[in-house]
N, CA, C and O atoms as CSV, one atom per row, in Angstrom:
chain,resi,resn,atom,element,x,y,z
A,1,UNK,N,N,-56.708,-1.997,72.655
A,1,UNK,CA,C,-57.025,-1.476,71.344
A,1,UNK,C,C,-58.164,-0.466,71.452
A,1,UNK,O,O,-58.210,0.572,70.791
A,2,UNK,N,N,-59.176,-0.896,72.435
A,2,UNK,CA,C,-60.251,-0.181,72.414
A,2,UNK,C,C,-59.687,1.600,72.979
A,2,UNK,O,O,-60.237,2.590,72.497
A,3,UNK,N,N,-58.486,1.729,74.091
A,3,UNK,CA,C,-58.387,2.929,74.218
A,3,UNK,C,C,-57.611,3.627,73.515
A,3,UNK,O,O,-57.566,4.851,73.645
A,4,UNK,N,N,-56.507,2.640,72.231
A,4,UNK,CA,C,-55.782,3.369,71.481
A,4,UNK,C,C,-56.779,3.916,70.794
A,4,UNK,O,O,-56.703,5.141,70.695
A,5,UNK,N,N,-57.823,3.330,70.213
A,5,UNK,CA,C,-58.822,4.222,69.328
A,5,UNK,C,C,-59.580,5.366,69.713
A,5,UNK,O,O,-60.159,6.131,68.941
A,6,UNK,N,N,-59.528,5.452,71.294
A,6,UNK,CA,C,-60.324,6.090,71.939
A,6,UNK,C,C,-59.837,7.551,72.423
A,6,UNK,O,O,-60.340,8.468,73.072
A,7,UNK,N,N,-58.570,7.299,71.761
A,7,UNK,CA,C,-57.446,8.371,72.012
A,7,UNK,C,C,-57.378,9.644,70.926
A,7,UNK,O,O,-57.203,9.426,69.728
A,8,UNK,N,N,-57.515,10.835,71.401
A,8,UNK,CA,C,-57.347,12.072,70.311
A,8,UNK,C,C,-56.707,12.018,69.320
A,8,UNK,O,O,-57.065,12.049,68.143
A,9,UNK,N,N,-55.399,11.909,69.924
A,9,UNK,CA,C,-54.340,11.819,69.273
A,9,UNK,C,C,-54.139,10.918,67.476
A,9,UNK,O,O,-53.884,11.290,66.330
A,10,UNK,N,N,-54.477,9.454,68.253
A,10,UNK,CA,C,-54.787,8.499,67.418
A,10,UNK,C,C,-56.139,8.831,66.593
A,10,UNK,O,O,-56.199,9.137,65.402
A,11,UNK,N,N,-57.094,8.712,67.406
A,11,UNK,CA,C,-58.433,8.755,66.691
A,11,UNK,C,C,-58.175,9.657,65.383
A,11,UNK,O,O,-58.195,9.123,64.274
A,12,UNK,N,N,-57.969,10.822,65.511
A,12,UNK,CA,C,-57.666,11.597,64.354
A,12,UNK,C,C,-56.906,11.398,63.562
A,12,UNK,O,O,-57.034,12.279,62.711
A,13,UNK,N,N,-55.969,10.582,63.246
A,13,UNK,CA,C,-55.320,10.387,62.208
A,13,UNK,C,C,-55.640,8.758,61.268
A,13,UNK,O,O,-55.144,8.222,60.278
A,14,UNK,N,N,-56.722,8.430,62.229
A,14,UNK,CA,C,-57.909,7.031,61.729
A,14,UNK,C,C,-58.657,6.934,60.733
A,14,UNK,O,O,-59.816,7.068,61.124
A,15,UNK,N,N,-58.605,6.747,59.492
A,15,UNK,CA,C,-59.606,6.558,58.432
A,15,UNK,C,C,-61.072,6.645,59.189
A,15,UNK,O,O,-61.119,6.027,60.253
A,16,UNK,N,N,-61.967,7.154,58.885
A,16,UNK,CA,C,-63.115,6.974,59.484
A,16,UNK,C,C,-63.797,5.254,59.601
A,16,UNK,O,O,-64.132,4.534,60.542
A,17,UNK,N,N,-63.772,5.115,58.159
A,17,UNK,CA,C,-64.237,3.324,57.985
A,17,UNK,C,C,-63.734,2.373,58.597
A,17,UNK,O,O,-64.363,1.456,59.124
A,18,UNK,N,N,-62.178,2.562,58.571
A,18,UNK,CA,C,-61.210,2.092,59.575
A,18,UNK,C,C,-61.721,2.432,60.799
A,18,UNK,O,O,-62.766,1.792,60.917
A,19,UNK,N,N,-61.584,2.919,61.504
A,19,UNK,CA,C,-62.374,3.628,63.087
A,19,UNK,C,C,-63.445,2.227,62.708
A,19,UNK,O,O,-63.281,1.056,63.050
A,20,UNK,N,N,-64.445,2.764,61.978
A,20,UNK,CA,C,-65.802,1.862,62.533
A,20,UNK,C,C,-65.263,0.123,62.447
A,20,UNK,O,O,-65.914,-0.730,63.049
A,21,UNK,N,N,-64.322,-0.160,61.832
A,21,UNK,CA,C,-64.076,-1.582,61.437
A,21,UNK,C,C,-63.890,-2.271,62.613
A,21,UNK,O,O,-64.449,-3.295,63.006
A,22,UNK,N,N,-62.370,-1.062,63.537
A,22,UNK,CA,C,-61.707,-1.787,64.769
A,22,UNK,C,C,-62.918,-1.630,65.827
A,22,UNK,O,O,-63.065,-2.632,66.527
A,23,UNK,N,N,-63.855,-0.520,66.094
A,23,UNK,CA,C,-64.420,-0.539,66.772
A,23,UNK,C,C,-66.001,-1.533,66.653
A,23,UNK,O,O,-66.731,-1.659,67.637
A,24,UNK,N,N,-66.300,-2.114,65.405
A,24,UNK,CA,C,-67.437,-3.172,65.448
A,24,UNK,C,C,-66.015,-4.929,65.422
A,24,UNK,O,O,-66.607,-5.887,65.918
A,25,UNK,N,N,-65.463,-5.076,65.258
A,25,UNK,CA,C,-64.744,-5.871,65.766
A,25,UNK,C,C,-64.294,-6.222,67.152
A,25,UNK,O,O,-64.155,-7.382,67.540
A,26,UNK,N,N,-64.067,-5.112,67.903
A,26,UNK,CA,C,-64.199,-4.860,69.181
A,26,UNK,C,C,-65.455,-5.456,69.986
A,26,UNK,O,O,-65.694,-6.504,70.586
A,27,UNK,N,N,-66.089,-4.351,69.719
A,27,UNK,CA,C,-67.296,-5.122,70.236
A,27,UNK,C,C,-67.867,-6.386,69.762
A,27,UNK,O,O,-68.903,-6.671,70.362
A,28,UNK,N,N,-67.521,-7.196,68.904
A,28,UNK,CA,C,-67.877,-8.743,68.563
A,28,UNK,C,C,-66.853,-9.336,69.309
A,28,UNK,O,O,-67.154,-10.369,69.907
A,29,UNK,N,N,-65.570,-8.862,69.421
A,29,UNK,CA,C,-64.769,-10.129,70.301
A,29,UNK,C,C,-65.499,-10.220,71.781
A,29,UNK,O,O,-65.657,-11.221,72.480
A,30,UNK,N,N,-65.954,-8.638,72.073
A,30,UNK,CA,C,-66.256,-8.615,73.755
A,30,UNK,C,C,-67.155,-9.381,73.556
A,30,UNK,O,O,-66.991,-10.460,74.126
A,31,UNK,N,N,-68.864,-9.209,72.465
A,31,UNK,CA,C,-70.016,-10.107,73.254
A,31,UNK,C,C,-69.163,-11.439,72.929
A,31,UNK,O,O,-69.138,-12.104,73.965
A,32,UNK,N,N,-68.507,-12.038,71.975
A,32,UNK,CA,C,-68.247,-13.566,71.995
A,32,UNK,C,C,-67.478,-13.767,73.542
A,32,UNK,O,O,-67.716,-14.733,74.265
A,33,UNK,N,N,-66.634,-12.801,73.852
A,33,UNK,CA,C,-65.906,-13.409,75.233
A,33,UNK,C,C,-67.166,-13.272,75.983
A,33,UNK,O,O,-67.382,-14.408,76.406
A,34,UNK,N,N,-67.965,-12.618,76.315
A,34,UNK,CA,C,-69.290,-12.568,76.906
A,34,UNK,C,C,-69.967,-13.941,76.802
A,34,UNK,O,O,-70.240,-14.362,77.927
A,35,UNK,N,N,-70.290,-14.691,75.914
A,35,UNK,CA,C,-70.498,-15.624,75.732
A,35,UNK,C,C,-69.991,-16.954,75.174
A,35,UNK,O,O,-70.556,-17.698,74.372
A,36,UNK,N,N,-68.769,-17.096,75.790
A,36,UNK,CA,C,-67.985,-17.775,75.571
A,36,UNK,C,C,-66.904,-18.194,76.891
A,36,UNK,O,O,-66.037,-19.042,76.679
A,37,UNK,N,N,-67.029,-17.521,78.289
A,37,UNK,CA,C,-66.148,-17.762,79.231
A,37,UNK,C,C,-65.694,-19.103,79.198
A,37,UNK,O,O,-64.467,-19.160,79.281
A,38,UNK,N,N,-66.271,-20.227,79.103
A,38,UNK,CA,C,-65.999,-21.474,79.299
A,38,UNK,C,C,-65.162,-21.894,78.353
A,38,UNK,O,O,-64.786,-23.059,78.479
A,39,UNK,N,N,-64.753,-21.280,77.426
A,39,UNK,CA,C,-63.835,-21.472,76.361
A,39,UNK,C,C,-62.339,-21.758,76.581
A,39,UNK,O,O,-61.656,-21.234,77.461
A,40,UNK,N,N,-61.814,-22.863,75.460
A,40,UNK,CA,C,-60.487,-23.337,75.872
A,40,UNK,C,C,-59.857,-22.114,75.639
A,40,UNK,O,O,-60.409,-21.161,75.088
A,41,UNK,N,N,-58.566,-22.127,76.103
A,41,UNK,CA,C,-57.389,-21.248,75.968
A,41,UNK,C,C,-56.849,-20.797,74.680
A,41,UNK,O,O,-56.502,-19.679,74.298
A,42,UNK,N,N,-56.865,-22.115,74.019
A,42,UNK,CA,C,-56.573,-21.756,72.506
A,42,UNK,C,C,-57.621,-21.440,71.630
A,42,UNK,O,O,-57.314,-21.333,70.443
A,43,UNK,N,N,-58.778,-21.269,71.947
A,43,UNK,CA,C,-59.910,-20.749,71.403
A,43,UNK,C,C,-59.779,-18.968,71.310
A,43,UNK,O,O,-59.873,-18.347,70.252
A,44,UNK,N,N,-59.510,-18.252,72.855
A,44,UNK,CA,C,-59.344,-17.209,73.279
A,44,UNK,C,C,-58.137,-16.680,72.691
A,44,UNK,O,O,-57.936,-15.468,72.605
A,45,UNK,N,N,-57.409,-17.473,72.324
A,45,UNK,CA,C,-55.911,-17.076,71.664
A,45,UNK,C,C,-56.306,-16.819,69.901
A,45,UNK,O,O,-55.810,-15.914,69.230
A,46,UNK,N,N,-57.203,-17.739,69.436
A,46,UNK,CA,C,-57.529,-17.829,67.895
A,46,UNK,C,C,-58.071,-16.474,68.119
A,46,UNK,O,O,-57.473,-15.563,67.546
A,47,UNK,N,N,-59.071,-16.179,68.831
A,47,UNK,CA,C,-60.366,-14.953,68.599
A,47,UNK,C,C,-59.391,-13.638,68.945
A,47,UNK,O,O,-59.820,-12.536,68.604
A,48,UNK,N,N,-57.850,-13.735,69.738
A,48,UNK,CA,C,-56.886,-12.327,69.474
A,48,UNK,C,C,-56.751,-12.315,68.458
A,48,UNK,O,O,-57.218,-11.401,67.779
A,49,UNK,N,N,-55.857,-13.610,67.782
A,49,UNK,CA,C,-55.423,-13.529,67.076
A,49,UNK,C,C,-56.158,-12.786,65.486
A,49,UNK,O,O,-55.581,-12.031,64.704
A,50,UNK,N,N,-57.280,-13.206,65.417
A,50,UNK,CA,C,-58.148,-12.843,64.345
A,50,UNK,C,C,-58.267,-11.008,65.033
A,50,UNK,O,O,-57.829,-9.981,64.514
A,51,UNK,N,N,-58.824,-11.135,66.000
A,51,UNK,CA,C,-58.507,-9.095,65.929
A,51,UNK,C,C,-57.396,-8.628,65.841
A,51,UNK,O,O,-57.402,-7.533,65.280
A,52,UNK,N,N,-56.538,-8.939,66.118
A,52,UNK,CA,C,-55.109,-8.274,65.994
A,52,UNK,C,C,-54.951,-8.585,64.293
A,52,UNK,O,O,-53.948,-7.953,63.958
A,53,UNK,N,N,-55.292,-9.009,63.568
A,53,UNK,CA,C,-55.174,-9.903,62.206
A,53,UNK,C,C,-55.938,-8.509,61.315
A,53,UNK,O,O,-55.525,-8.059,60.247
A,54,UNK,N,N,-57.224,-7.977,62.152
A,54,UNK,CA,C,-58.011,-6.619,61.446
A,54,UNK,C,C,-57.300,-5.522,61.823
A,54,UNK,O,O,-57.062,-4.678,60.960
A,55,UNK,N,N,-56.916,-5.362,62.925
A,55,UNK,CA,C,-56.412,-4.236,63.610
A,55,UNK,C,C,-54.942,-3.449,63.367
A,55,UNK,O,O,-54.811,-2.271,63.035
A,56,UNK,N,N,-53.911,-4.393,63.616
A,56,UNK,CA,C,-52.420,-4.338,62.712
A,56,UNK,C,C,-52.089,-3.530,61.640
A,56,UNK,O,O,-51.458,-2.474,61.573
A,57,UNK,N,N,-52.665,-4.267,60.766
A,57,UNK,CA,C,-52.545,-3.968,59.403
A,57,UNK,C,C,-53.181,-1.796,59.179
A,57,UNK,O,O,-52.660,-0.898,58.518
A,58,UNK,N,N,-54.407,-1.791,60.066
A,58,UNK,CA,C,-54.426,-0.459,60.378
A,58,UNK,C,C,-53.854,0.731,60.941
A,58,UNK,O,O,-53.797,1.834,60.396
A,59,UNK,N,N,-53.437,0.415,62.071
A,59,UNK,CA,C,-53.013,0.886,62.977
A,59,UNK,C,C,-51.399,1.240,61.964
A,59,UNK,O,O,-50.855,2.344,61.940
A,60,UNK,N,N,-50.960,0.145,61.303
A,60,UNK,CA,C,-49.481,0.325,60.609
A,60,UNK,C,C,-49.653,0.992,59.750
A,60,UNK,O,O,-48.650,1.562,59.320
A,61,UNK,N,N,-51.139,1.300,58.980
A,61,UNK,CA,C,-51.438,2.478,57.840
A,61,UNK,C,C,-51.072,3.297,58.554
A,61,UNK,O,O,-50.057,3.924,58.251
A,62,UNK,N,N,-51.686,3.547,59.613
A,62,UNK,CA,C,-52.065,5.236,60.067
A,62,UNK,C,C,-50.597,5.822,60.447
A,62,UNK,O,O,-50.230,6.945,60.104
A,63,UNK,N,N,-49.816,4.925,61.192
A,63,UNK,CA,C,-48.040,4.966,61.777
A,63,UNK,C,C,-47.632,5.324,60.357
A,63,UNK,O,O,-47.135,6.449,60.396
A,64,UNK,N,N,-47.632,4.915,59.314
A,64,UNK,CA,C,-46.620,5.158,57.878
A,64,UNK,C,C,-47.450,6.280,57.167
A,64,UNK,O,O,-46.916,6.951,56.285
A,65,UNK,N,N,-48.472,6.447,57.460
A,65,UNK,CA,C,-49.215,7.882,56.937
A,65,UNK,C,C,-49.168,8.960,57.761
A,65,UNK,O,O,-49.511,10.038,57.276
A,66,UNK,N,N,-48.804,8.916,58.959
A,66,UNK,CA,C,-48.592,9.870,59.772
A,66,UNK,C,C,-47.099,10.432,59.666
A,66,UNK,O,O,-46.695,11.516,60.089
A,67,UNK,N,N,-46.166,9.148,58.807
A,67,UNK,CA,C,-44.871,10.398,58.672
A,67,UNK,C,C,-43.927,10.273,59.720
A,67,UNK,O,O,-44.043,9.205,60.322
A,68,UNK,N,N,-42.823,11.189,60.227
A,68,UNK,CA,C,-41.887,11.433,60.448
A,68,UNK,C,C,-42.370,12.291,62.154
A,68,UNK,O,O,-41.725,12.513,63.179
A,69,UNK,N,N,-43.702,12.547,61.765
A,69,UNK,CA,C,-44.506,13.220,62.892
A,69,UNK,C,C,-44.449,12.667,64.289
A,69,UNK,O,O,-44.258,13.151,65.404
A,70,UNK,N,N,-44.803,10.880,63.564
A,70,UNK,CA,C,-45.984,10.349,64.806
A,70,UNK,C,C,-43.863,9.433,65.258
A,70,UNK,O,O,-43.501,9.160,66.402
A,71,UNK,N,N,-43.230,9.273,64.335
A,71,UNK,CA,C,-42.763,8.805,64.263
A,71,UNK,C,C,-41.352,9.244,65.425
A,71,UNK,O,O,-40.677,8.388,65.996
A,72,UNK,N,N,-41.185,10.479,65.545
A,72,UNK,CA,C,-40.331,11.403,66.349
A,72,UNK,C,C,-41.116,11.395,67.930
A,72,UNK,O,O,-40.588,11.569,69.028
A,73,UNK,N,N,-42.518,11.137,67.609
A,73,UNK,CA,C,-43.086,11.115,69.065
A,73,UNK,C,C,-42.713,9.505,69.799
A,73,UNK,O,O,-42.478,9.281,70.986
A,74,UNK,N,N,-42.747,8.752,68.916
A,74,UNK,CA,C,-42.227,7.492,69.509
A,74,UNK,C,C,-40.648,7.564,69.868
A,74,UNK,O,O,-40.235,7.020,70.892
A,75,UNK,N,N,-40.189,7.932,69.401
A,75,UNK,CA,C,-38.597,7.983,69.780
A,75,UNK,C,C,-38.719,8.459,71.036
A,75,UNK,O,O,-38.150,7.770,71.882
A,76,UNK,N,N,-39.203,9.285,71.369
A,76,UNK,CA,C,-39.239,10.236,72.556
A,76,UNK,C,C,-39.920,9.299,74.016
A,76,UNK,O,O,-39.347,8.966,75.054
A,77,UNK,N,N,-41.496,9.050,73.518
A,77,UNK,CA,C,-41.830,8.258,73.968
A,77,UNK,C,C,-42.065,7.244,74.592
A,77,UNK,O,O,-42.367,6.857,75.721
A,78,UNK,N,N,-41.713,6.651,72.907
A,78,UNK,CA,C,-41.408,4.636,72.913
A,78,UNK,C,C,-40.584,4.101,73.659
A,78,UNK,O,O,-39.662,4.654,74.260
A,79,UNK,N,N,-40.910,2.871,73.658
A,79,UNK,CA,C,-39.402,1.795,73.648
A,79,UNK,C,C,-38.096,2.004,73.236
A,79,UNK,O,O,-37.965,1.865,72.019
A,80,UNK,N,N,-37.521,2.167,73.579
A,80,UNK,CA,C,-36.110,2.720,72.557
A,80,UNK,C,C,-35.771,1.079,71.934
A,80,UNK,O,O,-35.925,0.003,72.511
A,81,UNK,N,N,-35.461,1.252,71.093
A,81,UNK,CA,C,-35.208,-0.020,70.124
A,81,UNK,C,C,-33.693,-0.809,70.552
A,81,UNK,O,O,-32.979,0.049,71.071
A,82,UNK,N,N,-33.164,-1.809,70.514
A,82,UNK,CA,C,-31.969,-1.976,70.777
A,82,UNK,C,C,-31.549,-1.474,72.345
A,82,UNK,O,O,-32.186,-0.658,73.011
A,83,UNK,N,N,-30.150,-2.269,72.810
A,83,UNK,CA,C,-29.540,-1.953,73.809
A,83,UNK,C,C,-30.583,-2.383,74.783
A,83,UNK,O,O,-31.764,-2.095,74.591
A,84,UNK,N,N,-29.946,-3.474,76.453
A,84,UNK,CA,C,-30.639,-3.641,77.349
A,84,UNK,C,C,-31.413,-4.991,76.830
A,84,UNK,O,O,-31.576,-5.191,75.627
A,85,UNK,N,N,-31.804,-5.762,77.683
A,85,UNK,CA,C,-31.951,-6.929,77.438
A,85,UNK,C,C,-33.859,-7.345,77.250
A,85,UNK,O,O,-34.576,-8.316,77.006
A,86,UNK,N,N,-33.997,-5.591,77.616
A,86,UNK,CA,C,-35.746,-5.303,77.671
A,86,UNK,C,C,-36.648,-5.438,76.719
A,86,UNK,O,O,-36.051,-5.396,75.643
A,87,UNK,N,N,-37.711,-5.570,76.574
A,87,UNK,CA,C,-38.556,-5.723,75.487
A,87,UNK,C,C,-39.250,-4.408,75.532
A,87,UNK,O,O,-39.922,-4.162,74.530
A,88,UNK,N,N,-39.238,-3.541,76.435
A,88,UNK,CA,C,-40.139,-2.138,76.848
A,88,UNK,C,C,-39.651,-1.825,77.803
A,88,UNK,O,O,-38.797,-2.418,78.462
A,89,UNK,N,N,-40.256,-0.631,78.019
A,89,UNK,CA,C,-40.174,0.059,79.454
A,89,UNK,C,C,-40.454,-1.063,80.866
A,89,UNK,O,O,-41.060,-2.087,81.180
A,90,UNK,N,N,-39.451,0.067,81.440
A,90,UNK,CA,C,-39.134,-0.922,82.796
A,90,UNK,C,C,-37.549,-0.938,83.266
A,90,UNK,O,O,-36.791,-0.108,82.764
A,91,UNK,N,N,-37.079,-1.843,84.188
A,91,UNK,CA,C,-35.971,-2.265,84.537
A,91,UNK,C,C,-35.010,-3.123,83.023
A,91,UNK,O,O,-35.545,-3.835,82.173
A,92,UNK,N,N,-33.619,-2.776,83.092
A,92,UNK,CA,C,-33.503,-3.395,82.260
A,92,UNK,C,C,-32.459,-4.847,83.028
A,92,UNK,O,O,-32.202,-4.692,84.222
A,93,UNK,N,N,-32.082,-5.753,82.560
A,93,UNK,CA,C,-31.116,-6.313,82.507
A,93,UNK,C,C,-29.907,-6.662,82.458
A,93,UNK,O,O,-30.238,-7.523,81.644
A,94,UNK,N,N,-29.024,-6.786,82.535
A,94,UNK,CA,C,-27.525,-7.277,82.233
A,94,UNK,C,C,-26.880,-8.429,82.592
A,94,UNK,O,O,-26.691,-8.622,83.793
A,95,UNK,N,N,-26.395,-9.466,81.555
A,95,UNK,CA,C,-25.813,-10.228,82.051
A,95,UNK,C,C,-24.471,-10.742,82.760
A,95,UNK,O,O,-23.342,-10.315,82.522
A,96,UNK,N,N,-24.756,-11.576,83.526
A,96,UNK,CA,C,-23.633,-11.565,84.844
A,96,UNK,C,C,-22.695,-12.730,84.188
A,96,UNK,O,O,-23.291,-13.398,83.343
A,97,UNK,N,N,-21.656,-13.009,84.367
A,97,UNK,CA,C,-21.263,-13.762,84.324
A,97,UNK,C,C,-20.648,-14.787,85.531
A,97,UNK,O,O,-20.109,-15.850,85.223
């Protein structure tokens, strides 16, 4: 998250307030993982979960305010949606019978 924000591309099409939100959230998950290594697993899973919980919801503004723009660059880009047994880029699959 920290380098999607950190990115031209992205950064600029970021609410400013937004910008400062993901990026002081950011830095509170790092010092808590900073001080927190000894932490259970599902502790570390709650404290994603709560940034991804601030972050999402932004990141999906900026994708639906950006239009048809940002949206043609992912096609190109992205994941292609459908077809292949893949979740992303990479090797794909097929099943054998």
């Amino acid at each position: 998250m920290r380098n999607t924000i950190k990115d031209e591309k992205i950064a600029s099409k970021l609410d400013p307030a937004d910008k400062k939100k993901i990026e002081d959230a950011i830095e509170a998950a790092i010092h808590w993982l900073d001080n927190n290594q000894l932490a259970e697993a599902d502790e570390f899973e709650d404290k994603m979960k709560e940034l991804e919980s601030l972050c999402n919801p932004i990141i999906t503004k900026m994708y639906q305010g950006a239009g048809a723009d940002m949206g043609a660059r992912m096609d190109e880009d992205g994941p292609s949606v459908g077809g292949g047994s893949g979740a992303g880029p990479g090797p794909k699959t097929e099943e054998v019978d």
